[in-house]
Backbone as CSV, one residue per row, in Angstrom:
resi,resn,N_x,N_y,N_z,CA_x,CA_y,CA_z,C_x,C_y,C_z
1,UNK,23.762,-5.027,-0.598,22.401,-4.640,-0.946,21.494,-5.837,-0.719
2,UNK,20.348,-5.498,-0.016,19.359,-6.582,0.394,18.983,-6.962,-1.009
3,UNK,17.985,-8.243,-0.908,17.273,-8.797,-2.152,16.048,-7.877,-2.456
4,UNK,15.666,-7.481,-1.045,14.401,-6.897,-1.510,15.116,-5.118,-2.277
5,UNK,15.792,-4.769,-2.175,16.657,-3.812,-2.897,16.538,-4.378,-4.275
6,UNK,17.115,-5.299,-4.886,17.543,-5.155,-5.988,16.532,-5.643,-6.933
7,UNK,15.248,-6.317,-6.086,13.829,-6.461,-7.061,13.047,-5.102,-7.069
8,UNK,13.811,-4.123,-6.409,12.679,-2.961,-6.539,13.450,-2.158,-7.546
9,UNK,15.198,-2.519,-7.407,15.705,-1.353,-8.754,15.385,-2.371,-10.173
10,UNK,15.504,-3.490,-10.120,15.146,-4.321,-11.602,13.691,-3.791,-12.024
11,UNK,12.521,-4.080,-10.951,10.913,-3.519,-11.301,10.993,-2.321,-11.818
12,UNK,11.930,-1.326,-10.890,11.887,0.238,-11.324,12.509,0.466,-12.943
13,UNK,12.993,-0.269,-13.228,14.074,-0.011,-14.403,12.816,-0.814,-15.551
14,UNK,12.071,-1.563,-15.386,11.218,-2.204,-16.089,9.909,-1.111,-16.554
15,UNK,9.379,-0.587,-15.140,8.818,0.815,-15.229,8.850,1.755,-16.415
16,UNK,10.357,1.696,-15.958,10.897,3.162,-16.593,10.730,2.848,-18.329
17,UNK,11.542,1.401,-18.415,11.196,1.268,-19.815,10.133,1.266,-20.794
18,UNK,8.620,0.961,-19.774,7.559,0.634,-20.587,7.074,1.794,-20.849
19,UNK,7.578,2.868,-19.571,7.072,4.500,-19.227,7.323,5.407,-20.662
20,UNK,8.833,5.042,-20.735,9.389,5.220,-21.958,9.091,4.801,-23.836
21,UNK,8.750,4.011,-23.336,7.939,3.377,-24.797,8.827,2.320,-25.285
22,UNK,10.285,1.864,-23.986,11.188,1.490,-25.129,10.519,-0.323,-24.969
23,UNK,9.531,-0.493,-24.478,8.927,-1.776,-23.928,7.412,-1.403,-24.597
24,UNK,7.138,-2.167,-25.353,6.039,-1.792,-26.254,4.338,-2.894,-26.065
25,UNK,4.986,-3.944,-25.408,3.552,-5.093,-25.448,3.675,-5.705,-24.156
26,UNK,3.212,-6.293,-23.290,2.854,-7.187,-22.307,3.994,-8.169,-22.341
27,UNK,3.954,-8.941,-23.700,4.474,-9.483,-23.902,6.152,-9.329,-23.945
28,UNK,6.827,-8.359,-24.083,7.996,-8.079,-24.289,8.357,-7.653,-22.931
29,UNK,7.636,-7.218,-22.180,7.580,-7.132,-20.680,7.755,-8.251,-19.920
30,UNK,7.283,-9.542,-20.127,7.109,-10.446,-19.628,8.671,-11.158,-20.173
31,UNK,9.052,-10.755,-21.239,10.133,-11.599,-22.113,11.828,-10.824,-20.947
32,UNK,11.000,-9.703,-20.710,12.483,-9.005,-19.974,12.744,-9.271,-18.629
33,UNK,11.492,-9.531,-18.142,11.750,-9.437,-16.996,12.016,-11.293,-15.879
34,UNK,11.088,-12.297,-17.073,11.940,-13.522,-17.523,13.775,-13.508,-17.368
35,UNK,13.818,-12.784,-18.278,15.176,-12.573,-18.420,16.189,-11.690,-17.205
36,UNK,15.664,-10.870,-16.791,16.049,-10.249,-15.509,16.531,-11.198,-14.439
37,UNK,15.246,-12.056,-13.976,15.193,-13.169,-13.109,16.156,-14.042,-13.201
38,UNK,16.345,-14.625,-14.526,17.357,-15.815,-14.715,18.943,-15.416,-15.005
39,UNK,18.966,-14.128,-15.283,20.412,-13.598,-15.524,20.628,-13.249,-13.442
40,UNK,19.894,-13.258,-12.736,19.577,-13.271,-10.865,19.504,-14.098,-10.645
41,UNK,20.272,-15.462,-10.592,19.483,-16.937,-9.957,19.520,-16.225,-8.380
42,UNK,21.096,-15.505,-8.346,21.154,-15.648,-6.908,20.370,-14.352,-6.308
43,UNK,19.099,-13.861,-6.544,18.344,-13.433,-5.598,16.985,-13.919,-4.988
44,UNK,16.795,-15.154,-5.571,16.128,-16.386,-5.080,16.898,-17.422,-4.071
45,UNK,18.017,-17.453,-4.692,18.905,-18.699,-3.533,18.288,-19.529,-4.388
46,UNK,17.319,-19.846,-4.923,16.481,-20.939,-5.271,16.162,-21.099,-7.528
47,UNK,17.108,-22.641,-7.000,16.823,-22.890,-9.100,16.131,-24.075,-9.058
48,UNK,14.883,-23.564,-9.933,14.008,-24.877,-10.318,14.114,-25.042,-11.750
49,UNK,13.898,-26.514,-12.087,14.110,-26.873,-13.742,12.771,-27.497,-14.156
């Protein structure tokens, strides 16, 4: 699966959650999808500190 694949099923699944209500503030949005990214180093290739 390409990279650009698996940032569109992570976005879609982010969607779905806020669609859902189970994602409630900006903020908790921002906290998941943080978290999405870094649990993915490898769909960047790229780690900055």
């Amino acid at each position: 699966m390409g990279e650009q694949e698996k940032y569109k099923r992570m976005l879609k699944q982010l969607i779905d959650e806020t669609e859902s209500h189970q994602i409630k503030s900006a903020e908790e949005l921002i906290q998941k999808l943080v978290k999405e990214l870094s649990n993915n180093q490898s769909l960047s290739g790229n780690t900055q500190v």
